[in-house]
N, CA, C and O of each residue as an XYZ file, in Angstrom:
436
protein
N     -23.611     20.528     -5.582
C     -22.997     20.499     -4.272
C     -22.900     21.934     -3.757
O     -22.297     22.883     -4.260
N     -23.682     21.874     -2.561
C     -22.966     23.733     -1.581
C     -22.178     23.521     -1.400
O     -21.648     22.429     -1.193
N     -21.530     25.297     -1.426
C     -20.582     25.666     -1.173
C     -19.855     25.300     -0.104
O     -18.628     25.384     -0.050
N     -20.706     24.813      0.931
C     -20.181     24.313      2.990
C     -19.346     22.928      1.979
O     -18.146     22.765      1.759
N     -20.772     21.942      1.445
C     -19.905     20.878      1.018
C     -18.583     20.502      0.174
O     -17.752     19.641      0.464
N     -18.593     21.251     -0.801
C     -17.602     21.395     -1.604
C     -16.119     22.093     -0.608
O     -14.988     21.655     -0.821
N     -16.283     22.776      0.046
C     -14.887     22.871      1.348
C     -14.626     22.031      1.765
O     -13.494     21.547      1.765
N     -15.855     21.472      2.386
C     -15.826     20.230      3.425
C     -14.568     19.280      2.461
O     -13.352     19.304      2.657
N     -15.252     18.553      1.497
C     -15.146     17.489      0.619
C     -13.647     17.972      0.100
O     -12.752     17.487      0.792
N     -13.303     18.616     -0.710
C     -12.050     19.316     -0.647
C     -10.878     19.472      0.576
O      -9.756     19.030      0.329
N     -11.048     19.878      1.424
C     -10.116     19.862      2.462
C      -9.863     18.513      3.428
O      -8.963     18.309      4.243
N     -11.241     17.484      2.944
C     -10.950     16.193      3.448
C     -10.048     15.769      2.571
O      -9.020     15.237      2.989
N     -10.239     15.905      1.427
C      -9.390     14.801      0.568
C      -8.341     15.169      0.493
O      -7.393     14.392      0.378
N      -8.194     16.668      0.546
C      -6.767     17.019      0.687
C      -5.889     16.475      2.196
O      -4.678     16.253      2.218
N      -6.506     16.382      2.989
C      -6.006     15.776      4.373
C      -5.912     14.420      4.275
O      -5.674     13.917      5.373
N      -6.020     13.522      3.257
C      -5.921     12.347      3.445
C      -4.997     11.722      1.828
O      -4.391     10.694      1.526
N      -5.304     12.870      1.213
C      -3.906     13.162      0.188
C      -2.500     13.156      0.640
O      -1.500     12.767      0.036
N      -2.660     13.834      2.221
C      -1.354     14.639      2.382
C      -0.570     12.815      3.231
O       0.399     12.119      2.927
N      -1.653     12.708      4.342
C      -1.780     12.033      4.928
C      -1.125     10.425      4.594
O      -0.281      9.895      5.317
N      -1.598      9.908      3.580
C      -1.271      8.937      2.759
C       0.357      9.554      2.139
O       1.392      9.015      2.531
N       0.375     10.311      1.499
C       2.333     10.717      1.473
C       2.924     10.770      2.362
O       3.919     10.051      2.452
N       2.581     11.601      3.345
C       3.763     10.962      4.415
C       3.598      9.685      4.771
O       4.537      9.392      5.512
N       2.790      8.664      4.598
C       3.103      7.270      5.174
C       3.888      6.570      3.985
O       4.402      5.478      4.227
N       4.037      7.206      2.523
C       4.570      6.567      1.930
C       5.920      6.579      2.065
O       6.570      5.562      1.823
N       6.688      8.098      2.594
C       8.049      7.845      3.092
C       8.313      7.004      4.198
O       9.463      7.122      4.622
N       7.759      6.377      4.659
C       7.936      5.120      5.853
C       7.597      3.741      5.814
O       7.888      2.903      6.667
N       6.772      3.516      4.449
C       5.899      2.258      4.149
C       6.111      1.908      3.191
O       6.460      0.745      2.987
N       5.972      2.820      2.241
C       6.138      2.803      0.507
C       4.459      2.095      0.074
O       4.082      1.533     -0.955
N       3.951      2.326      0.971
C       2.443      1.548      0.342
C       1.671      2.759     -0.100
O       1.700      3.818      0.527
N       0.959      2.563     -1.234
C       0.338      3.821     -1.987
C      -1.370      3.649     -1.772
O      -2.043      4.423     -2.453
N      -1.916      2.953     -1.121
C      -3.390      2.750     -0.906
C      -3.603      2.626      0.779
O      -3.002      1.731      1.372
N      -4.336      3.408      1.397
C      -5.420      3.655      1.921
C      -6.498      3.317      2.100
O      -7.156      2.734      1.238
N      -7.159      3.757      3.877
C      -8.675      3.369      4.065
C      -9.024      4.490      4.719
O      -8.168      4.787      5.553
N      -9.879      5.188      4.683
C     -10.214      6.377      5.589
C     -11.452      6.641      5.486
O     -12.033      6.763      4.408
N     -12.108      6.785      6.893
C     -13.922      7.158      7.401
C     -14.072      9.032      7.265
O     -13.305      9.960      7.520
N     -15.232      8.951      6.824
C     -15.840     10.169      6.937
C     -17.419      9.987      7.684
O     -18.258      9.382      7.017
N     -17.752     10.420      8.829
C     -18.528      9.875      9.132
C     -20.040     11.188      9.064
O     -20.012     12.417      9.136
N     -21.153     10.265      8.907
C     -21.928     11.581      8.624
C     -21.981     12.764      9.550
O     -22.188     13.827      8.964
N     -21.808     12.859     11.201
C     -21.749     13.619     11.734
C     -20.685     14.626     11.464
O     -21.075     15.758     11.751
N     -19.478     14.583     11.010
C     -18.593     15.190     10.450
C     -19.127     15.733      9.324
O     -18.916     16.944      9.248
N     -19.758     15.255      8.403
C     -20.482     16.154      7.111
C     -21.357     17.050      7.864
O     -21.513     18.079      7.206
N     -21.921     17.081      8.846
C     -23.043     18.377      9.337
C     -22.490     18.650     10.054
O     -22.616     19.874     10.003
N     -21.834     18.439     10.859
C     -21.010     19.200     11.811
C     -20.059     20.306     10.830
O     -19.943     21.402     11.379
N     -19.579     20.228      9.892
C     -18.689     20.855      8.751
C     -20.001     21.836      8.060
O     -19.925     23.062      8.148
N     -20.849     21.361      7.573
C     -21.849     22.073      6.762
C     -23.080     22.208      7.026
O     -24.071     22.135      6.300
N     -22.900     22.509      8.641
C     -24.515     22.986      9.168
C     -26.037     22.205      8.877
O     -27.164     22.509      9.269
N     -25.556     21.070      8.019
C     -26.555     19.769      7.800
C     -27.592     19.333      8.611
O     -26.938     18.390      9.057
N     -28.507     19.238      9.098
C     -29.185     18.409     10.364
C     -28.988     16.881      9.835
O     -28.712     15.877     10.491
N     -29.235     17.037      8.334
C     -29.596     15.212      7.658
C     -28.709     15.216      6.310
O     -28.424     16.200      5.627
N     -28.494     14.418      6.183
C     -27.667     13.446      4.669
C     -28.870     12.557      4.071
O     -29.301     11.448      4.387
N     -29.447     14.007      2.522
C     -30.202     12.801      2.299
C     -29.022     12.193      0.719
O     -27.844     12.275      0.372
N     -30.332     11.607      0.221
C     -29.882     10.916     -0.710
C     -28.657     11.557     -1.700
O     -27.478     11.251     -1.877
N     -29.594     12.659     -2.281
C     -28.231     13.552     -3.184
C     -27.480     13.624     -2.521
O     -26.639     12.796     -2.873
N     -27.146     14.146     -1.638
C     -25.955     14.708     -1.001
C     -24.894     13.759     -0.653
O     -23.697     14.020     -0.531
N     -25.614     12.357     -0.472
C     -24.573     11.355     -0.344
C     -23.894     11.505     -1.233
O     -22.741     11.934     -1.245
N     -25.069     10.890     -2.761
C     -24.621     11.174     -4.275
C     -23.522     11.940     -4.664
O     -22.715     11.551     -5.509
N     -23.437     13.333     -3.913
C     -22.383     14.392     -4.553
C     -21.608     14.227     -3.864
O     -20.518     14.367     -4.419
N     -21.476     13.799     -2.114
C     -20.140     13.647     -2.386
C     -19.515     11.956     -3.210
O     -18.411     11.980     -3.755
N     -20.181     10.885     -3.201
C     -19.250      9.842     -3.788
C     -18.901     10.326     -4.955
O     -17.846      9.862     -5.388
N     -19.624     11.388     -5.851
C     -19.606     11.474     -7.085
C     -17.988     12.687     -6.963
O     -17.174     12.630     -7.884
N     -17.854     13.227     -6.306
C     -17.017     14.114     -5.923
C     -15.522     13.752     -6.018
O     -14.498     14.083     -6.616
N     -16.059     12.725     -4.919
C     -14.516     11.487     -4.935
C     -14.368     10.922     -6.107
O     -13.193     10.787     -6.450
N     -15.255     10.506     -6.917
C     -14.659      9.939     -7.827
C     -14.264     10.280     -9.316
O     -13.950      9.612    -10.301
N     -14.437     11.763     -9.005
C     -14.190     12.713     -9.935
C     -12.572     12.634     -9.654
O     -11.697     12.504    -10.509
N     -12.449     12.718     -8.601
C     -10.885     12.634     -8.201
C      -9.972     11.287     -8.317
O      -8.801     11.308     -7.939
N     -10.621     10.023     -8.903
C      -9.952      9.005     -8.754
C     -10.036      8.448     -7.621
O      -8.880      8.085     -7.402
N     -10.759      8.102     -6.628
C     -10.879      8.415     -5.218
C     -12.409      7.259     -5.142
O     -13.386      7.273     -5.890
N     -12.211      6.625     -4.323
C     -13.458      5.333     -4.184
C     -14.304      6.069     -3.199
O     -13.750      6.652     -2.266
N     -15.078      6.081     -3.277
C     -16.032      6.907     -1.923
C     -17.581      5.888     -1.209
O     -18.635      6.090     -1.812
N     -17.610      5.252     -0.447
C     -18.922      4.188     -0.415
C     -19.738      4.755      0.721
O     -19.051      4.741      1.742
N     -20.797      5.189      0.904
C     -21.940      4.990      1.936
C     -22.367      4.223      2.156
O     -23.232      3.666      1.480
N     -21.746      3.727      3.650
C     -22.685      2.308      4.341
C     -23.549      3.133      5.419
O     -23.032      3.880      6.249
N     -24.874      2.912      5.305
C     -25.828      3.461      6.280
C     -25.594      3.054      7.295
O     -25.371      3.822      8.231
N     -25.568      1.599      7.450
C     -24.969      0.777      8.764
C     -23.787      1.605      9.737
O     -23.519      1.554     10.937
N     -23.471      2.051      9.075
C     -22.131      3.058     10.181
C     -22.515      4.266     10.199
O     -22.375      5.011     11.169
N     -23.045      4.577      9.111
C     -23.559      6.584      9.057
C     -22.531      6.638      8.721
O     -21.890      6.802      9.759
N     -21.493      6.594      7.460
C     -20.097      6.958      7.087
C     -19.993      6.149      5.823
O     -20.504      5.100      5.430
N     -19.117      7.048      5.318
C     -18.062      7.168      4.193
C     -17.239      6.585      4.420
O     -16.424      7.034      5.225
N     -17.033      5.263      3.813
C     -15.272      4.485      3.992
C     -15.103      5.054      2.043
O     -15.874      4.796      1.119
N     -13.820      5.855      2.022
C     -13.058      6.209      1.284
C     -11.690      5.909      0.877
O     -10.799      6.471      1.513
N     -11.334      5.041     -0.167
C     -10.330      4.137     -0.750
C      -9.409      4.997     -1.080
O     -10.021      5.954     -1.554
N      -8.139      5.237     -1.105
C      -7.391      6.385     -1.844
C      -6.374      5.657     -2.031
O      -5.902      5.093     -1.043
N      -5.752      5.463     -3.338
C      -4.419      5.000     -4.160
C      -4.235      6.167     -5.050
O      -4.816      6.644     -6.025
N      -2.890      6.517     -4.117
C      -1.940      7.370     -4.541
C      -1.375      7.293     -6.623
O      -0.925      8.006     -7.521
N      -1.847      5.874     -6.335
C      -1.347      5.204     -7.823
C      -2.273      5.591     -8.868
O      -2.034      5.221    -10.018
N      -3.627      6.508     -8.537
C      -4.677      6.632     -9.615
C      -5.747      7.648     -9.056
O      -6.900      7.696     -9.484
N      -5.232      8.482     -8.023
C      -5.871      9.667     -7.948
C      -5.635     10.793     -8.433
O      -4.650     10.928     -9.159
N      -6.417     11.791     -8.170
C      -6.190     12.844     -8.762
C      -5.296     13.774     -7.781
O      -5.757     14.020     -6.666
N      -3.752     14.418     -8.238
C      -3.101     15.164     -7.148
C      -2.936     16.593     -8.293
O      -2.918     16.858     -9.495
N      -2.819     17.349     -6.686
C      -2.310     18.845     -7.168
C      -1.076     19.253     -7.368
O      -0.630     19.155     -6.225
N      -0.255     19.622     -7.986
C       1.111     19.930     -8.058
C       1.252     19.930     -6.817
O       1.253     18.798     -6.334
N       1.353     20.622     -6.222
C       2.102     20.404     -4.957
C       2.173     18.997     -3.952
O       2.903     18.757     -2.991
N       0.957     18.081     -4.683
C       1.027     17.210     -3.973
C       1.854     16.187     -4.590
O       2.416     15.287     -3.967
N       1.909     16.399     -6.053
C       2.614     15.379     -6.727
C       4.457     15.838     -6.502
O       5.415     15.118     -6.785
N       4.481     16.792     -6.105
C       5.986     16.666     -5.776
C       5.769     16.292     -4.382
O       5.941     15.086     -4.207
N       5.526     16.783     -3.598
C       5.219     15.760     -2.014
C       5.417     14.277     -2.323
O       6.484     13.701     -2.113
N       4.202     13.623     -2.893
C       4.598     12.280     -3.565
C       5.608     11.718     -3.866
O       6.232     10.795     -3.340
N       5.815     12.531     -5.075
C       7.902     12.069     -5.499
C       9.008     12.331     -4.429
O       9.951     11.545     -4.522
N       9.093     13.159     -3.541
C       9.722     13.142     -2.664
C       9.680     11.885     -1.330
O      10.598     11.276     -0.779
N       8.352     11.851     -1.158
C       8.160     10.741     -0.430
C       8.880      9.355     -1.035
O       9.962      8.899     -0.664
N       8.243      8.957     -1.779
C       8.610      7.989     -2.732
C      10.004      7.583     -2.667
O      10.394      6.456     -2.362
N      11.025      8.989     -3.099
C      12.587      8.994     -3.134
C      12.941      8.448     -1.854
O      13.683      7.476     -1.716
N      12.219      9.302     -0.607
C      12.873      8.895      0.874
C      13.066      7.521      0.320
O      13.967      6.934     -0.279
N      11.278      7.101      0.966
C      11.701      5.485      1.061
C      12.693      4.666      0.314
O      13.542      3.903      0.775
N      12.341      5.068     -1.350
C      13.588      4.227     -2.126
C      14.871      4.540     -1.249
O      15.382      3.729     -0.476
N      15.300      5.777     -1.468
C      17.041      5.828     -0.547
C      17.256      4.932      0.758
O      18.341      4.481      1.126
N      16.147      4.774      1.325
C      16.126      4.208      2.984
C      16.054      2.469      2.877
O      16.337      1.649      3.750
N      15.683      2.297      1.809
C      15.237      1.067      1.535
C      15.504      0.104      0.743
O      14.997     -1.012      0.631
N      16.623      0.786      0.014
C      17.089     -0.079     -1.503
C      18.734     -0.486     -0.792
O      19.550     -1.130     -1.451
């Protein structure tokens, strides 16, 4: 994976890491659906085309992270699964998490 991609791919998942915690202080639901669409991969990493590998690295990327990643050609996009319950988080996100988590329990029990 380049270096463009590996930012790219990284700062998405982190945005939809973050993204998914704050809905858990309001929902308490820990799974997710979120598009990445190919124009967003070249638009991010100077791409003209998405071939095959590159799809490859990123699903393989995501799922290094615990993280479902699918290419449907039919859309030109990435629908990406994320459960909070079996991904991979960064300290900082896993206290984000537990905090979230607490809201809702306090708000909700």
């Amino acid at each position: 994976m380049k270096a463009e991609d590996l930012k790219f791919a990284e700062s998405t998942l982190d945005a939809f890491i973050e993204s998914s915690i704050n809905r858990v202080a309001e929902s308490g639901v820990m799974r997710y659906t979120y598009k990445i669409t190919a124009a967003e991969v070249k638009d991010e990493t100077g791409r003209s085309r998405l071939h095959d590998s590159v799809i490859s690295d990123y699903t393989q990327y995501f799922e290094e992270h615990g993280v479902s990643a699918t290419f449907k050609p039919a859309a030109d996009a990435f629908t990406v699964d994320l459960d909070l319950d079996s991904c991979v988080l960064r300290a900082g996100q896993a206290r984000f998490l537990s905090s979230a988590m607490e809201k809702y329990r306090t708000e909700n029990d």
